[in-house]
N, C-alpha and C positions, 0 to 999 in steps of 0.2 A: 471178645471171643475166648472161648475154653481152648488152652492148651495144653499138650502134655508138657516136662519141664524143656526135654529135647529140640523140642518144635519153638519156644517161648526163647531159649536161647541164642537161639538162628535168628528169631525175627527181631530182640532187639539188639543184638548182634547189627544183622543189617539194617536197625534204624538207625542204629547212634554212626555209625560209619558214613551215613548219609546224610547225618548233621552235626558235623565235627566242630567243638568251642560253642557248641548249642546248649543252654543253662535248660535240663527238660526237669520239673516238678516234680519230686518225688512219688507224687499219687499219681501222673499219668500210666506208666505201668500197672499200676493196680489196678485202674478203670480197664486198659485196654487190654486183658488176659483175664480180669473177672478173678484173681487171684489175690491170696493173702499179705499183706506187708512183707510177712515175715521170709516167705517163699522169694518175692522180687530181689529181698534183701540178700539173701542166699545164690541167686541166680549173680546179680551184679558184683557179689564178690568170686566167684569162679569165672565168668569173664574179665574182672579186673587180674584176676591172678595170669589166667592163659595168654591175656595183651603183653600182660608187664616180662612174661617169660619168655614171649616170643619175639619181645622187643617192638611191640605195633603200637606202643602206642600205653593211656591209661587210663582207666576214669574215676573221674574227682566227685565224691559225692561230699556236699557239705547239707549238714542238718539245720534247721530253723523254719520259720517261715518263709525266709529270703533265698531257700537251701533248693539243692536237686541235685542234678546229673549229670555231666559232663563228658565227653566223649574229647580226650587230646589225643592227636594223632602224633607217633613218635617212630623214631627209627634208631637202633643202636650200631656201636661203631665196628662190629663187626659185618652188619651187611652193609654200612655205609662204606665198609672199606672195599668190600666188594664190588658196590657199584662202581664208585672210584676206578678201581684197579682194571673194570671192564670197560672203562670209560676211556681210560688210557692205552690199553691198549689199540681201540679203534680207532683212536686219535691219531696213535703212531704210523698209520699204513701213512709212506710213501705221496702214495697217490692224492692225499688230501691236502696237501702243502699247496700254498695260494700265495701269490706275490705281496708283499710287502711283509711277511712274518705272519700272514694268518693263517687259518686252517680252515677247509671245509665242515662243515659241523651242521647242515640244514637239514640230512636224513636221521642224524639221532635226535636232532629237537624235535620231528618231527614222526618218531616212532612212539604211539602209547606208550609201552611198557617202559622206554627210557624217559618218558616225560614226566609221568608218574613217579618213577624211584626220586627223579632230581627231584621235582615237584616236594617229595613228602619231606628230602632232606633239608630243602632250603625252608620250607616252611615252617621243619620240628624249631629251630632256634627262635622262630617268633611265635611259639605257638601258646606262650603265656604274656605275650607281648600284648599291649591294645595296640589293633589296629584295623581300621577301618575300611580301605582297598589296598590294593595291589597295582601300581602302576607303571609302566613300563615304555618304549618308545616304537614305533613301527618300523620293520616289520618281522624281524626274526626274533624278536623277542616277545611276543603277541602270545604262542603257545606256551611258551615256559612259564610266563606271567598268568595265562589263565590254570597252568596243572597246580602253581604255590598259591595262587587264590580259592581252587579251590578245596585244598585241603584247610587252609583258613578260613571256609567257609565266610567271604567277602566278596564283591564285586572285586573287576579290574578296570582300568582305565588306559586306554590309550590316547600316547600325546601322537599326534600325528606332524609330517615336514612340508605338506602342502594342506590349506586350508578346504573343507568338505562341505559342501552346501549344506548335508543331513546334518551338519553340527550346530548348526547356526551360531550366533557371536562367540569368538572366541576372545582368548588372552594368548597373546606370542611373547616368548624373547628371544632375543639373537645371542648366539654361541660362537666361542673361536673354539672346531674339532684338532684338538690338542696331535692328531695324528696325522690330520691333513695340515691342518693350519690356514683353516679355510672358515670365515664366517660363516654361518646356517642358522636357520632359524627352525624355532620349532613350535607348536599351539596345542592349546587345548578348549576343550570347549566351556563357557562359565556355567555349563548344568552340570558340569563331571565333581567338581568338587564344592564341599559345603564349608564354611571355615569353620575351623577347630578340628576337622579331621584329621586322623592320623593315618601315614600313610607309608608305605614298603614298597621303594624304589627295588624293582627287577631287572635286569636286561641280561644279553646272551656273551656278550664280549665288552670285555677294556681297557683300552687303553693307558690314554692320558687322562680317562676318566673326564672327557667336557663334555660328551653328550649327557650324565649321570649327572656333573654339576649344574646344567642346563635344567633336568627336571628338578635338582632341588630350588633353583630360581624361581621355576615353577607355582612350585608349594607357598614359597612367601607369595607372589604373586594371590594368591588363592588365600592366604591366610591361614594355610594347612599343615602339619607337624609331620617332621618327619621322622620316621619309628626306627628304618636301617634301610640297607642299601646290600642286596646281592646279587651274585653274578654267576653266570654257569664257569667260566675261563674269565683269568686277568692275563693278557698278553705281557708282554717287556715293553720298557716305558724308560728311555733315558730322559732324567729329568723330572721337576715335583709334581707328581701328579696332582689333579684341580681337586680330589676326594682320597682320602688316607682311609678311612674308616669307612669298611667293606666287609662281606662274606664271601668269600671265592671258593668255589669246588674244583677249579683245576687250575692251571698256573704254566703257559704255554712260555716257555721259556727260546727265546730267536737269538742263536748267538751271533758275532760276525760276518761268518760267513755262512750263512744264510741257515744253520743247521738246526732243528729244530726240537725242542725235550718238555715231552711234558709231565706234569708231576702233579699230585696233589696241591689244591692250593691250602691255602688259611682256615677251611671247614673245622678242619679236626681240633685243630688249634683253640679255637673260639668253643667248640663245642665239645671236645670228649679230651681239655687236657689233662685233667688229673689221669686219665685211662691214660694215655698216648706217654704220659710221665714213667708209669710205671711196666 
């Protein structure tokens, strides 16, 4: 199809956004606009420039036969501070305080627009990463794992705590929850994972970190590699947690007497410290 450049902008615009870490062939644009190399070449650097300024993100072209076009979804740390800092706030009302030190937290996992912002920030740190799903435990962590899937453009996988007939044969291991202190077991099914994959542990809250160490049990189980491990909140954890190495976006802090602070977790750390230094 003939476009004008305006119209050709928008539309691979919304292609590449809709296949994010997708390697597209240099000549597809040129087939699909009916347009010159040199024009497409022109077009992908005025969107790479407007992504990189608006902090959304960038794309990678590399040249050769083996070469294309890449679409990385990114976020910088001035709106990640924001989401952050709007995140904290909502956390702080009162009314969300839940006995043993946790929080309610199941209407903003479960708002678009806040699933998305988490979604794109927990994803930018893997997003030159190999990895293959997204996998996470049921049930409150099912959306947050599907919003960082899919701006990784990957499948996700849920391990489930009671076995499902749709799954057919599965793999289980039993787990001590470091919070309870209560054995639990958890499965998966042996179609979800293929070995050598690589894979990006998600969930919503943790602790003591045993249900997380529970799915990298998993992984070996499967013969599957694990790429990292993030979290929307790390709670307070007296004693050594079963997982040290983590991405946290917020960092729910339960003091003695019952009072509760929450603050940014490790995100920034990990990801924008030379900014955060200076």
């Amino acid at each position: 199809m003939k476009l004008k450049r305006s119209e050709r902008l928008i539309d691979m615009t919304n292609y590449l956004i809709n296949h994010p870490r997708t390697l597209i062939t240099s000549g597809f644009f040129v087939t699909r606009y009916s347009s010159a190399k040199s024009s497409i070449s022109e077009d992908l650097s005025i969107m790479k420039s407007t992504l990189e300024k608006q902090q959304l993100g960038t794309i990678e072209i590399t040249n050769g036969a083996a070469g294309g076009i890449k679409y990385l979804p990114g976020i910088g740390s001035e709106e990640a501070h924001k989401v952050v800092d709007e995140l904290t706030e909502q956390l702080a009302d009162p009314s969300r305080k839940l006995p043993g030190g946790y929080l309610y937290m199941s209407d903003l996992l479960g708002h678009p627009s806040t699933l998305r912002a988490i979604g794109r920030m927990l994803a930018s740190e893997y997003m030159r990463s190999d990895v293959d799903a997204v996998m996470t435990v049921e049930t409150k962590g099912i959306p947050l794992a599907q919003a960082v899937a899919n701006y990784l453009n990957v499948p996700f996988i849920i391990v489930r705590h009671e076995s499902v007939i749709t799954e057919g044969s599965t793999i289980s291991v039993n787990y001590v929850s470091r919070s309870s202190e209560r054995i639990q077991k958890m499965e998966l099914s042996k179609r979800s994972l293929q070995r050598g994959m690589k894979v990006l542990i998600v969930d919503d809250y943790m602790k003591g970190g045993g249900t997380v160490h529970a799915m990298v049990d998993l992984l070996k189980e499967f013969e599957a590699e694990l790429t990292g491990i993030a979290v929307f909140a790390e709670g307070t954890y007296k004693g050594q947690r079963a997982i040290e190495d983590f991405t946290s976006l917020l960092n729910v802090d339960t003091s003695q007497d019952g009072q509760v602070q929450i603050k940014a977790g490790n995100y920034f750390e990990r990801n924008f410290k030379d900014i955060e230094e200076h």
